[in-house]
C-alpha positions in Angstrom: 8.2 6.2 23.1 8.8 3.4 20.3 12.1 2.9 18.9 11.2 3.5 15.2 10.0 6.9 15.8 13.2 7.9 18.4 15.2 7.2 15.5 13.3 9.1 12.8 13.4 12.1 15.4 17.4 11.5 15.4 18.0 11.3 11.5 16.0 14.6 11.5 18.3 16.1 13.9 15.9 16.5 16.8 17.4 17.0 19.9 14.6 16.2 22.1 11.8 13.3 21.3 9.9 13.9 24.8 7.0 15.5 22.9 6.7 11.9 20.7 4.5 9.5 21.0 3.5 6.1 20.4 3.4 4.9 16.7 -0.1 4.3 15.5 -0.9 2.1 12.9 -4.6 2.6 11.3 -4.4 -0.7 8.9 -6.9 -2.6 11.4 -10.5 -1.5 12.5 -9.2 1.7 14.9 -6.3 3.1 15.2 -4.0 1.0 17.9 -0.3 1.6 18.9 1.7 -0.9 17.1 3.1 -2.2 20.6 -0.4 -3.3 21.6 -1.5 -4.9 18.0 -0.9 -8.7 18.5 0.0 -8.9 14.7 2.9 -8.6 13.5 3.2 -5.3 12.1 5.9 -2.1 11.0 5.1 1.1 10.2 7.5 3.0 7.5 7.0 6.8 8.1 7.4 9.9 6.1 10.8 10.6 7.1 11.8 7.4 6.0 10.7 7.4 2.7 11.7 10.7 1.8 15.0 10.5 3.2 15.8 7.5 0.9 16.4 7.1 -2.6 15.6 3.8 -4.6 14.2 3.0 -7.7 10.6 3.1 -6.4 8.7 3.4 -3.4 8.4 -0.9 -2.9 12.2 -1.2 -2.5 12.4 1.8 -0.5 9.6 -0.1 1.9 11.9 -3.0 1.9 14.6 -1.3 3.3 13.1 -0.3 6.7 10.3 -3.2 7.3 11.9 -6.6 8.6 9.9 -9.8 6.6 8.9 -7.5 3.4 10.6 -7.6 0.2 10.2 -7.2 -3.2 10.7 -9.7 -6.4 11.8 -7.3 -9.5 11.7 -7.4 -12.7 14.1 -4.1 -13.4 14.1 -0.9 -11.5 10.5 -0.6 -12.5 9.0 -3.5 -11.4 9.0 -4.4 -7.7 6.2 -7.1 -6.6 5.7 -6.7 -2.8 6.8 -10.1 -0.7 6.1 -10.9 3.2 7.6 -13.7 4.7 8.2 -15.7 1.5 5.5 -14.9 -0.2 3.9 -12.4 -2.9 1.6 -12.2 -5.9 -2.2 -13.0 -4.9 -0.9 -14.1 -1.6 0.0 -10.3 -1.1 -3.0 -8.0 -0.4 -2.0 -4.0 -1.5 -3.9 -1.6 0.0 -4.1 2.3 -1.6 -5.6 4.5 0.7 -7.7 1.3 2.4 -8.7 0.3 -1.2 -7.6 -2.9 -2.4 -5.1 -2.6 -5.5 -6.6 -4.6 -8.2 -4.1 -4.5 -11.6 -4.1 -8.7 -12.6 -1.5 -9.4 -9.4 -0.7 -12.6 -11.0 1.6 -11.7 -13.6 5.0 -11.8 -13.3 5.7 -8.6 -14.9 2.8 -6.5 -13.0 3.6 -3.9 -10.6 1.9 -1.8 -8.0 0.4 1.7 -10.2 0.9 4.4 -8.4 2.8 7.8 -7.7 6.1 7.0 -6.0 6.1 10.5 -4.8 3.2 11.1 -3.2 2.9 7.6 -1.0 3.2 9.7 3.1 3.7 6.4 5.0 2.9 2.8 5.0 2.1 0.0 7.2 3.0 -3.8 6.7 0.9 -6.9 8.6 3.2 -10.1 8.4 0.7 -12.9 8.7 -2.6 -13.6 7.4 -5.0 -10.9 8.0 -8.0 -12.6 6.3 -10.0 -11.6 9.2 -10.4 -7.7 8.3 -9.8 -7.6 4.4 -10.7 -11.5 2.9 -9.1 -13.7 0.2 -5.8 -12.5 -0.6 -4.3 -11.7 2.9 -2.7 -14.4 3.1 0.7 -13.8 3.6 -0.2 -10.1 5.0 -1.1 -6.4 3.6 0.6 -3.5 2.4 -1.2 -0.5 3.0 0.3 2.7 1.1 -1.2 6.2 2.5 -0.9 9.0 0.2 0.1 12.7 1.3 -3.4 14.2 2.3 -4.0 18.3 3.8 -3.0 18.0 7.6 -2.8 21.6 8.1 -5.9 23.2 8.5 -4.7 26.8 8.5 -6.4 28.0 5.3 -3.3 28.9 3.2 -2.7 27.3 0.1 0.6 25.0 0.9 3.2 23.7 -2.0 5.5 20.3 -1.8 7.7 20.5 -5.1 10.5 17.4 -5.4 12.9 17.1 -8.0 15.7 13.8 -8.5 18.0 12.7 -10.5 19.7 9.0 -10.6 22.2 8.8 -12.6 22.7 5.1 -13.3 19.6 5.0 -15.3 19.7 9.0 -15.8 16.5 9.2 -13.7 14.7 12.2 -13.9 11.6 12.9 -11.5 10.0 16.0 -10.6 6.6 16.1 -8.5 4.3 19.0 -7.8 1.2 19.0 -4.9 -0.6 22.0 -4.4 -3.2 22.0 -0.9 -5.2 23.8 1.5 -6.6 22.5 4.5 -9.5 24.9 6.0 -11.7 24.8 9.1 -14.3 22.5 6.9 -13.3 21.8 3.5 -10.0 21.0 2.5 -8.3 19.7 -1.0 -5.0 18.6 -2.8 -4.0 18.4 -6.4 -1.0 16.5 -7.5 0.9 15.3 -10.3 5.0 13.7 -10.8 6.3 12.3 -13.9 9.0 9.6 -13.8 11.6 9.0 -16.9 14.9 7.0 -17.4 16.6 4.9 -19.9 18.0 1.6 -19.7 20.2 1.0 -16.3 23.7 -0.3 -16.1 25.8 -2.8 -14.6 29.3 -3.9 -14.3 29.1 -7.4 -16.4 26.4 -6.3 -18.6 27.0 -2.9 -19.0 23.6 -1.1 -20.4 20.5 -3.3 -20.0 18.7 -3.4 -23.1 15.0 -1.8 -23.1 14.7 -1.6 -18.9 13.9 2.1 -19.3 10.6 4.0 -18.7 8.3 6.9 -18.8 5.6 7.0 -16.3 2.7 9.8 -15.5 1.1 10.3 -12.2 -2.1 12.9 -11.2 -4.4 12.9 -8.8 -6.9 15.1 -6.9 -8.0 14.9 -3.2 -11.5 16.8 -1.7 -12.5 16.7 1.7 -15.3 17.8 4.1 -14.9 17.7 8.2 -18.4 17.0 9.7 -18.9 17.9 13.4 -19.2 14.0 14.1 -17.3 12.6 10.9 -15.4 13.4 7.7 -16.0 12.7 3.8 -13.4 12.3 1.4 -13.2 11.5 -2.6 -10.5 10.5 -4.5 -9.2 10.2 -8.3 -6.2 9.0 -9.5 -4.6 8.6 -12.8 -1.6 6.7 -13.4 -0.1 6.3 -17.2 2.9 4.0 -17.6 5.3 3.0 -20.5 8.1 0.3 -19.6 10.3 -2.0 -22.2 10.1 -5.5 -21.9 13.6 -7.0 -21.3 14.1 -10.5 -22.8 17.8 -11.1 -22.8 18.9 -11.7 -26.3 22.4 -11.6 -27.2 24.8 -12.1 -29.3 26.3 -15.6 -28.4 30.4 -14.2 -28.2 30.7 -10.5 -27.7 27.0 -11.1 -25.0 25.7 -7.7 -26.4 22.1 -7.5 -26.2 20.3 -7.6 -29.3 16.9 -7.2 -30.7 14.0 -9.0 -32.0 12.8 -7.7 -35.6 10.7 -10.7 -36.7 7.9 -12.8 -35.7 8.2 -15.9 -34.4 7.5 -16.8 -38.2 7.8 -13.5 -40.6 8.4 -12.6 -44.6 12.0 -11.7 -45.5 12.8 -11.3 -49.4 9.2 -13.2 -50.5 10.8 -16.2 -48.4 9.2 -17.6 -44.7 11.9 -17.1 -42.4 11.6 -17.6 -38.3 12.8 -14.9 -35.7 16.7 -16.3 -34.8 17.9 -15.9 -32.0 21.2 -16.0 -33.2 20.7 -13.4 -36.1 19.3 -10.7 -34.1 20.9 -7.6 -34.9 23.3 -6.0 -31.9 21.8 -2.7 -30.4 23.7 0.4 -30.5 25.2 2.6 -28.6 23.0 5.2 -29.3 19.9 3.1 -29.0 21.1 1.7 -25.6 22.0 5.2 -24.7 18.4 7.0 -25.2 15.3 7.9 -23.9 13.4 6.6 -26.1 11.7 2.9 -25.2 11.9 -0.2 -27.7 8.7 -0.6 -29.7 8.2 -4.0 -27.8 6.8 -2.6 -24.4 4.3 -2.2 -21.8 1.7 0.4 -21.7 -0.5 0.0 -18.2 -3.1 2.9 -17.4 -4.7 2.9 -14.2 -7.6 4.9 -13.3 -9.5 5.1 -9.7 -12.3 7.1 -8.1 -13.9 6.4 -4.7 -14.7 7.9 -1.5 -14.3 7.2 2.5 -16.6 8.4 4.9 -16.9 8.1 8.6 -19.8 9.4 10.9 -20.5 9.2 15.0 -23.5 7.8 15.9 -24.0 7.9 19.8 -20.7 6.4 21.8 -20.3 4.2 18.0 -18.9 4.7 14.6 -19.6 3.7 10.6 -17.3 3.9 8.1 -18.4 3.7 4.8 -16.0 3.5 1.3 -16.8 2.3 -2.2 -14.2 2.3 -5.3 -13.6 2.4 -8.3 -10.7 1.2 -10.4 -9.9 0.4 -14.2 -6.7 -1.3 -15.1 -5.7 -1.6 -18.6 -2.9 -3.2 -19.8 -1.0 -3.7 -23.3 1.7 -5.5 -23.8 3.3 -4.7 -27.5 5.6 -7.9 -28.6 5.2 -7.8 -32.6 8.4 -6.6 -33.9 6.8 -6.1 -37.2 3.6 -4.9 -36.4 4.9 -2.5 -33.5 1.6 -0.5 -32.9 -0.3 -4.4 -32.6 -1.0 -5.1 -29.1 -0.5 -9.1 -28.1 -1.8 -8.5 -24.7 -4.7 -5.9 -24.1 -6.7 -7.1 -20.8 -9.0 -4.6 -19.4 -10.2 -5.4 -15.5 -12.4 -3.4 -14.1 -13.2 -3.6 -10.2 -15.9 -1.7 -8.0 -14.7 -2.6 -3.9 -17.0 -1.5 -1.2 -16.6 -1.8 3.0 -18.9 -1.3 5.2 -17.5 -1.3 9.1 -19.6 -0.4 12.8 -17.3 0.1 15.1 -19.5 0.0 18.3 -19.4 1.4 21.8 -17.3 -0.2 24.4 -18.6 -2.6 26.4 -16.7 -2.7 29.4 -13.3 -3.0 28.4 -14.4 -5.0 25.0 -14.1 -2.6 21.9 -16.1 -5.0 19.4 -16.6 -4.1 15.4 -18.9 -5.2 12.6 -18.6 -5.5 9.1 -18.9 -6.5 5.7 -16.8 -6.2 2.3 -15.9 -7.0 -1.0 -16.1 -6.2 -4.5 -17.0 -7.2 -8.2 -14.5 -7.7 -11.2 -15.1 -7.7 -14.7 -11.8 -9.0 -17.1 -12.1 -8.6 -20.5 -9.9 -9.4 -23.5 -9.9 -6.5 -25.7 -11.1 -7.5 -29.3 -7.7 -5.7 -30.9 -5.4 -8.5 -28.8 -3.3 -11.2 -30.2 -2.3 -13.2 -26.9 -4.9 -14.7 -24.6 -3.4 -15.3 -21.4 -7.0 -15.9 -19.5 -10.1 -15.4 -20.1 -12.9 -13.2 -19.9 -14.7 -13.7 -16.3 -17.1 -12.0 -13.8 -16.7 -12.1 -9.8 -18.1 -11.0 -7.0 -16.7 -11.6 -3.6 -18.9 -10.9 -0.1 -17.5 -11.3 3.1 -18.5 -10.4 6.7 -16.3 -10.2 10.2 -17.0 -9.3 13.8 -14.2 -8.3 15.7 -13.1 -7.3 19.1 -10.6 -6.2 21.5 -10.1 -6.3 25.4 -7.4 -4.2 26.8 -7.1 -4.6 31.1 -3.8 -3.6 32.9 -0.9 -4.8 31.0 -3.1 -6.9 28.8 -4.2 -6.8 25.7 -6.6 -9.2 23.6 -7.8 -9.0 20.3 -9.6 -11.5 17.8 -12.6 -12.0 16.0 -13.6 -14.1 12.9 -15.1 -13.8 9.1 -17.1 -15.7 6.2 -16.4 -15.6 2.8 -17.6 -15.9 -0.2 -16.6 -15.7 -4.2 -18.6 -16.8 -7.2 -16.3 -16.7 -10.3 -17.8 -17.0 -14.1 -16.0 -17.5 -17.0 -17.0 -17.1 -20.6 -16.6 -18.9 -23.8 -14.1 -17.7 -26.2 -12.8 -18.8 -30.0 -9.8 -17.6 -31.6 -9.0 -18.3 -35.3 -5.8 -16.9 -37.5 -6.3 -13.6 -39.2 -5.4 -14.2 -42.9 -3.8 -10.7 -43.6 -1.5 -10.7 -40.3 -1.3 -14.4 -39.8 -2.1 -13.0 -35.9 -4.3 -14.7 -34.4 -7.7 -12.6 -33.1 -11.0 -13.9 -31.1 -14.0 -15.2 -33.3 -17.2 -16.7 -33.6 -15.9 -20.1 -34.3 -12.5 -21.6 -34.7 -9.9 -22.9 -31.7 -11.6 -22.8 -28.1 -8.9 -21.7 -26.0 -11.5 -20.6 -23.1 -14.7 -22.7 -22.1 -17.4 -21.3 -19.8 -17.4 -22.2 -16.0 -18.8 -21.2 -13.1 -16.6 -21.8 -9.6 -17.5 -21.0 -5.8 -15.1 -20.4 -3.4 -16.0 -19.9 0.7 -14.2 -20.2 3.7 -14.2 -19.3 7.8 -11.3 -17.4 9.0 -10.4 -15.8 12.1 -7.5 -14.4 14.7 -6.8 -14.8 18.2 -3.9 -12.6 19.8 -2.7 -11.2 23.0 0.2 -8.8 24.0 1.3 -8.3 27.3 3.6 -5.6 29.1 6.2 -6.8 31.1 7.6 -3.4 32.1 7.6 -0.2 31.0 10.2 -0.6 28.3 9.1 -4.6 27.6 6.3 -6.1 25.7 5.3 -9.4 24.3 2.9 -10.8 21.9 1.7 -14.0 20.2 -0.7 -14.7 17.8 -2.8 -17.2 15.8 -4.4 -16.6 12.4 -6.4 -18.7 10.3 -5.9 -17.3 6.3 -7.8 -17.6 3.3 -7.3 -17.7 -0.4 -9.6 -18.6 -3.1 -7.4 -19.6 -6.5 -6.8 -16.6 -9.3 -7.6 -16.4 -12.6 -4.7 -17.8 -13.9 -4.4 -20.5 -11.7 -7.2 -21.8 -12.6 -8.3 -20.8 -16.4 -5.0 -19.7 -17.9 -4.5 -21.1 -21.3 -2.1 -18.7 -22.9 0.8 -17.0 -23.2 2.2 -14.1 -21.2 4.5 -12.5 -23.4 6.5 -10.2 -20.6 6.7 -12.9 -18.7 7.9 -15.5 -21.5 5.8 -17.9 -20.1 2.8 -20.3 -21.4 0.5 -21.1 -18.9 -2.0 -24.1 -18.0 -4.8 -23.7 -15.2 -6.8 -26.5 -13.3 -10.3 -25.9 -12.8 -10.6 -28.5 -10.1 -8.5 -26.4 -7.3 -9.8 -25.6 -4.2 -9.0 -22.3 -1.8 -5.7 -22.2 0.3 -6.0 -22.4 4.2 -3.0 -21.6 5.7 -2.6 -21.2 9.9 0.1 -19.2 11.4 1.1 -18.5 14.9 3.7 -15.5 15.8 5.3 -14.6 18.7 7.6 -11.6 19.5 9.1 -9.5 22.4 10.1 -5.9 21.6 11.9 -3.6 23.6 12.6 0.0 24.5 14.8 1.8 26.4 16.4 4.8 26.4 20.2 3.9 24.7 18.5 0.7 23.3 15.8 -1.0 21.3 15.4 -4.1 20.1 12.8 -6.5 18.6 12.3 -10.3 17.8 9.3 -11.8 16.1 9.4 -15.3 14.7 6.6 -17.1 12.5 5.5 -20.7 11.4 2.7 -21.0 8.4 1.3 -24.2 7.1 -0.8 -23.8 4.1 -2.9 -26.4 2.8 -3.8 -26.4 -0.7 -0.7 -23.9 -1.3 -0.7 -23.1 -5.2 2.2 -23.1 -7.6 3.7 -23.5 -10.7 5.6 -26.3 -11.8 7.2 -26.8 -15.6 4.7 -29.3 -17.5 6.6 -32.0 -19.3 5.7 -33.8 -22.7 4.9 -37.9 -22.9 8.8 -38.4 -22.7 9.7 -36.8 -20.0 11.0 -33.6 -21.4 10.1 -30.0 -20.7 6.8 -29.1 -23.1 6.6 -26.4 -25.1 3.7 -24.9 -26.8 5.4 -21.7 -27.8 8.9 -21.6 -29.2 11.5 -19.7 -26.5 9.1 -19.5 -24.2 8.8 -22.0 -20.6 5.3 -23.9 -20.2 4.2 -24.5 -16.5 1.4 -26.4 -15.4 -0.1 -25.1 -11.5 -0.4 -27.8 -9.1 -1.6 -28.0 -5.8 -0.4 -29.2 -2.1 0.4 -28.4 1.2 3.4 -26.4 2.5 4.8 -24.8 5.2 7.1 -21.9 5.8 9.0 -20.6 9.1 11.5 -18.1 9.9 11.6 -15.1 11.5 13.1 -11.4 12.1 15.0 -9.3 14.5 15.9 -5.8 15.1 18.2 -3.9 17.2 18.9 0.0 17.4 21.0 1.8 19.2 20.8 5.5 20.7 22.7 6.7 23.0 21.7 9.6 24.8 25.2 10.5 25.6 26.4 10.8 22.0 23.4 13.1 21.0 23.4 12.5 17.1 24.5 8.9 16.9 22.7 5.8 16.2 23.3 2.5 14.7 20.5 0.1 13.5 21.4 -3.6 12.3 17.8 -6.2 10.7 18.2 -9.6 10.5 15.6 -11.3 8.5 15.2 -15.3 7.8 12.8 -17.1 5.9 12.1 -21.1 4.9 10.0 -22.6 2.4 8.8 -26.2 1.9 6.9 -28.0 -0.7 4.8 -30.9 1.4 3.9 -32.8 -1.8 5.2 -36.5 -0.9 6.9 -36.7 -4.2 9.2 -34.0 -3.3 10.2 -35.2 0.5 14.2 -34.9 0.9 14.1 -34.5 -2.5 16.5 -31.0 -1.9 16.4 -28.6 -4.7 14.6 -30.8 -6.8 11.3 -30.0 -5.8 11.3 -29.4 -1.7 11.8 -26.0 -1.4 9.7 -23.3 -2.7 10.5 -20.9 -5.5 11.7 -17.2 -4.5 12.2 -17.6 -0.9 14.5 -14.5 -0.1 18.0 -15.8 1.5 18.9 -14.4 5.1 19.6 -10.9 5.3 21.3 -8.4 7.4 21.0 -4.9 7.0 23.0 -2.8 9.2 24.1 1.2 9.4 25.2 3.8 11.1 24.1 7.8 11.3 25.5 10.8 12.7 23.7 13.9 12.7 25.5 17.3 13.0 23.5 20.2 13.5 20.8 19.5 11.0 22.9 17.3 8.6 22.5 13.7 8.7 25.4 11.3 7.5 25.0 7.3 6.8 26.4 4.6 5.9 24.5 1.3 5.2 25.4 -2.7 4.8 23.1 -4.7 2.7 24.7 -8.6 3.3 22.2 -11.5 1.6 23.7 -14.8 2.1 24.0 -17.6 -0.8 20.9 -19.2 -1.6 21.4 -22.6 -1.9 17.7 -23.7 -0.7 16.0 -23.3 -4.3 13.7 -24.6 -7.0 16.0 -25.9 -9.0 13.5 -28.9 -10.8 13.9 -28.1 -14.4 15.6 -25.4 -14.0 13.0 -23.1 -12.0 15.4 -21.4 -10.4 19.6 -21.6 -10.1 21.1 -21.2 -6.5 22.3 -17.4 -5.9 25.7 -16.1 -4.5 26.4 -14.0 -1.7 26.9 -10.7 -1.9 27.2 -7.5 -0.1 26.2 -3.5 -1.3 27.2 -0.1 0.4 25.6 2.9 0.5 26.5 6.2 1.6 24.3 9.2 2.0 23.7 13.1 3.4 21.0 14.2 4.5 20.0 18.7 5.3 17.1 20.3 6.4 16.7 23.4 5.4 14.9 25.9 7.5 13.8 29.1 5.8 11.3 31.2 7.5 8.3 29.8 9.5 6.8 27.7 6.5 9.3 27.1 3.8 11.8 23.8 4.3 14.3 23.0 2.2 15.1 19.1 2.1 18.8 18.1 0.4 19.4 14.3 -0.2 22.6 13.0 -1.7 23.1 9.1 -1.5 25.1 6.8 -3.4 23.5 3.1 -4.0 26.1 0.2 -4.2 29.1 2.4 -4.0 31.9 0.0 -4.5 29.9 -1.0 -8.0 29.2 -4.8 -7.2 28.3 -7.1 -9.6 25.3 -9.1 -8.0 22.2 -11.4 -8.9 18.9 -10.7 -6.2 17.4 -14.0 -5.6 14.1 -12.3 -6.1 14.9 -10.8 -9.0 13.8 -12.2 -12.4 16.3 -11.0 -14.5 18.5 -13.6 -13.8 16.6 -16.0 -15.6 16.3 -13.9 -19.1 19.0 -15.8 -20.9 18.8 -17.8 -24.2 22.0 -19.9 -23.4 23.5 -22.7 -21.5 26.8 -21.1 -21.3 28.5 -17.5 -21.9 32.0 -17.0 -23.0 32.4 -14.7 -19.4 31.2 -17.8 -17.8 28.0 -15.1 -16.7 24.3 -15.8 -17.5 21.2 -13.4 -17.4 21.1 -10.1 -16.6 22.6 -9.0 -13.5 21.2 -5.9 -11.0 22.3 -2.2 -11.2 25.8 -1.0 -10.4 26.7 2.0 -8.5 23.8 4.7 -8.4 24.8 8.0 -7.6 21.3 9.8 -6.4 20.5 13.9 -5.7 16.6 14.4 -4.3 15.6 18.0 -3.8 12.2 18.9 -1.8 11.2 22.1 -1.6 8.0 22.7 0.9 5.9 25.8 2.1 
């Protein structure tokens, strides 16, 4: 039995885990125990999700899979990260369909319901082979709560928390029935809290939020297959944190001009230094700043798998419409700068065909087609209008004989990308400016190809009973974003101007893994280590003017140019768990993860922080705890130790080296048996109990500052203090 799930039996208070199994994973083309995937891969289950509480469901995922992380931008805002890497370079999976919401943006989070995600499964490499561009780095796949039962009673899951750092208040409701052939769920959570706290900045100015979540579920069981269909809806408001302050007292304050407004019949220019302080009252409410974020998210599509002899299709097509405003005129509140509208149809089409011998060999093809538009009623143009359509196609296979397994296959792609003209001129009435017939050409048509090969080679091998290996080699594939290659704008929640290249060419990265897990019956343990070169790796780097100083187009806001070169990251991770059968109840767990980053660009060799390393590279980490379950309540206590960062981005000013720092939490866990179907789950934690005062490495904030130096000797915003957390779910 794998380690993972021994311990999720424990934390539950299960006495016996005889009757447990394997754990599956389904995020590759059949379902395959985990030990006998070559890739790299963890599994997050139910249990674990539930029995934690974090601001969202990304950092909960963080907390249990070794390599995954998440760069934040508030509670609100958690951007998922594999082995040093994130953004396009991260490929998020929502039910098997690929989450497309403008990845690129600093600011842009995953839309979905917190509450309802079941389980999710993380590949740590390039997986290119099975999904395309954009797997880089790896895939997050997030499985929402679907009918298991199929007893024909209508079932409820109701769940209730309350945070009170941020005064977080979240209820969620599903309602389902699984019967012998038809089966459906409908669900809906809302999410609300005001602006967080910390012990050096006290309340955070306009980090609170108010976010809407429903969604429906209908399926049909075949005698050979199953159909399902799927609509969400996802509604989110969400301040935009900039941190002003005042220069002495460093309380936040608030923009109420443009960056040139009217003020008694004179011109006058926003001032940073003349902002006016926010209140108590204002920091203390509900209600969000005019200068926010609203993102909507709609999707609709359907799976469908069908037997066909000894073989199998699986057929899916989706729908998805992201729309995103971002309001940043102070006095013109109900004026959106940003309003971006992408709309994306994805489609997959897999034959999973009869053995052949011991070979299990698939087919298939997928892809999808975007269209980005710039709504008229915007201000800000951060890309442009563009069409895509991306094709790809894979064969696949897998041998399993003895205590070997092998499995490999490889895949073609293809993009065409097409960008539109577009002129912008100033509106004489605002003085905003607005798109036109003629004027300023911020965007010029184009028309870009993108293809590449990929494929995967892997093998595991059982030692023993209790000991495995595995090692493979992966060839990834990524063609350039939108940004990186057309952006000409500004991203107001993100405070940056950017400048594309049309010239770049797709990323190619190889990477070869090799672990060794193990499992035994007082002890499990596993080590998995990683080297990736990339060629033609991507990034951003601050453009400078004809002297030598940083540029900038837009006052208070950086400028960065992309660039392209090769680089290269290695680390690794390692896990070991304890539980002992003696002490029936007690187990310890202790994650140590590592990662490196290097910019190969010959101008940067040696060259230290001032260019070498990449940007947001997480420092090591070591997560460590220990549980004790007592009839059926569970206690723990958890260390969360990240090193100093000293290997960082420092050219000008990117990033600024990060201390140490380590958090405690503490938390109880009941289940609460009532009847034959109704459960009552308690969950009382407290995050960073001893109220630390800490900057993430991966967490934006730090950066939001308008000075060189403070009077506390503290810049930018620092992360949440003590978080005292009650969750209630009540199931039957």
């Amino acid at each position: 039995m794998a380690a993972r799930e021994r311990v999720d039996a424990q934390r539950g208070g299960i006495d016996t885990v005889a009757q447990l199994g394997e754990v599956i994973v389904t995020g590759v083309s059949r379902a395959t125990a985990i030990r006998e995937n070559p890739l790299a891969m963890e599994a997050v289950t139910n249990k674990q999700l539930s029995q934690t509480s974090a601001p969202n469901v990304i950092d909960a995922i963080a907390a249990y899979a070794p390599g995954f992380a998440a760069v934040k931008t508030g509670p609100n805002v958690s951007k998922p990260f594999i082995n040093g890497m994130g953004y396009n370079r991260v490929l998020t999976l929502y039910d098997g369909l690929r989450v497309e919401t403008q990845q690129w943006g600093d600011e842009h989070g995953v839309p979905m319901d917190d509450y309802i995600i079941e389980r999710a499964e993380v590949i740590k490499g390039p997986a290119s082979l099975m999904y395309g561009s954009d797997a880089i780095a790896g895939v997050l796949s997030l499985f929402p709560a679907t009918p298991h039962i199929r007893d024909g009673v209508l079932h409820t899951r109701w769940l209730s928390e309350y945070q009170g750092n941020n005064g977080l208040i979240g209820n969620s409701l599903m309602l389902w029935r699984g019967g012998t052939h038809w089966s459906w769920a409908l669900r809906g959570s809302e999410r609300v809290a005001r602006n967080y706290t910390d012990p050096v900045d006290g309340r955070v100015y306009n980090t609170g939020f108010k976010m809407g979540n429903a969604s429906a579920f209908l399926g049909r069981v075949w005698r050979r297959g199953y159909s399902h269909l799927n609509a969400t809806w996802y509604d989110n408001h969400q301040g935009i944190p900039d941190g002003s302050r005042d220069s002495l007292t460093r309380e936040f304050t608030y923009q109420v001009y443009e960056t040139l407004g009217e003020r008694a019949g004179q011109t006058v220019y926003d001032d940073i230094k003349e902002r006016p302080v926010a209140s108590r009252r204002v920091l203390d409410s509900y209600r969000l700043s005019p200068l926010s974020q609203h993102i909507q998210d709609y999707r609709l599509y359907t799976d469908n798998s069908y037997g066909i002899g000894a073989g199998e299709i699986k057929a899916s097509l989706g729908y998805e419409e992201n729309r995103r405003r971002e309001f940043d005129h102070p006095t013109a509140p109900a004026q959106p700068g940003e309003y971006i509208i992408l709309r994306t149809l994805d489609y997959g089409l897999r034959y999973n065909a009869p053995s052949w011998g011991a070979i299990e060999p698939s087919f298939g093809v997928n892809g999808m087609y975007q269209a980005n538009n710039n709504d008229r009623t915007a201000t800000d143009f951060p890309i442009p209008d563009y069409r895509l359509f991306d094709v790809g196609s894979y064969a696949y296979g897998k041998w399993k004989q003895g205590r070997w397994t092998v499995a490999g296959g490889l895949r073609y792609d293809h993009r065409t990308e097409r960008g539109a003209d577009m002129y912008a001129d100033t509106d004489r009435v605002t003085g905003f400016a607005q798109q036109a017939s003629a004027g300023s050409k911020p965007f010029s048509a184009f028309t870009l190809h993108f293809q590449g090969w990929t494929g995967s080679v892997g093998a595991t091998y059982r030692v023993s009973e209790h000991v495995s290996m595995k090692a493979n080699i992966a060839r990834g594939y990524r063609s350039p974003n939108i940004t990186e290659i057309a952006s000409n704008g500004l991203d107001p929640g993100a405070h940056i101007y950017y400048l594309g290249n049309l010239r770049f060419s797709p990323e190619f990265s190889l990477q070869e893994d090799v672990g060794v897990n193990g499992d035994f019956d007082d002890v499990s343990f596993g080590v998995n280590v990683f080297n990736n070169s990339i060629r033609g790796y991507i990034y951003e780097d601050q453009a400078l003017d004809a002297s030598g100083n940083p540029l900038v187009i837009v006052p208070g806001n950086k400028t960065f140019q992309f660039q392209q070169t090769n680089a290269a990251l290695h680390g690794g991770d390692g896990e070991l768990r304890l539980h002992p059968r003696r002490w029936n109840g007690l187990y310890a767990d202790a994650v140590f993860t590592c990662v490196y980053g290097f910019n190969r660009n010959a101008r940067y060799k040696d060259a230290g922080d001032q260019g070498e390393y990449l940007p947001f590279i997480p420092p090591p980490r070591l997560l460590g705890g220990v549980a004790y379950s007592f009839r059926s309540v569970t206690f723990r206590v958890e260390m969360d130790h990240n090193w100093a960062q000293g290997r960082y981005l420092g050219l000008y000013g990117t990033e600024t080296p990060t201390a140490a720092y380590t958090l405690f939490n503490v938390s109880a866990h009941t289940d609460v048996q009532r009847g034959k179907r109704r459960t009552i789950q308690l969950q009382a934690q407290v995050n960073n109990l001893f109220n630390t005062a800490y900057q993430s490495h991966l967490s934006r904030l730090q950066y939001f500052e308008y000075y060189t130096a403070s009077p506390n000797g503290r810049l930018g915003i620092y992360e949440m203090g003590r978080n005292i957390c009650v969750k209630v779910i009540l199931a039957q």
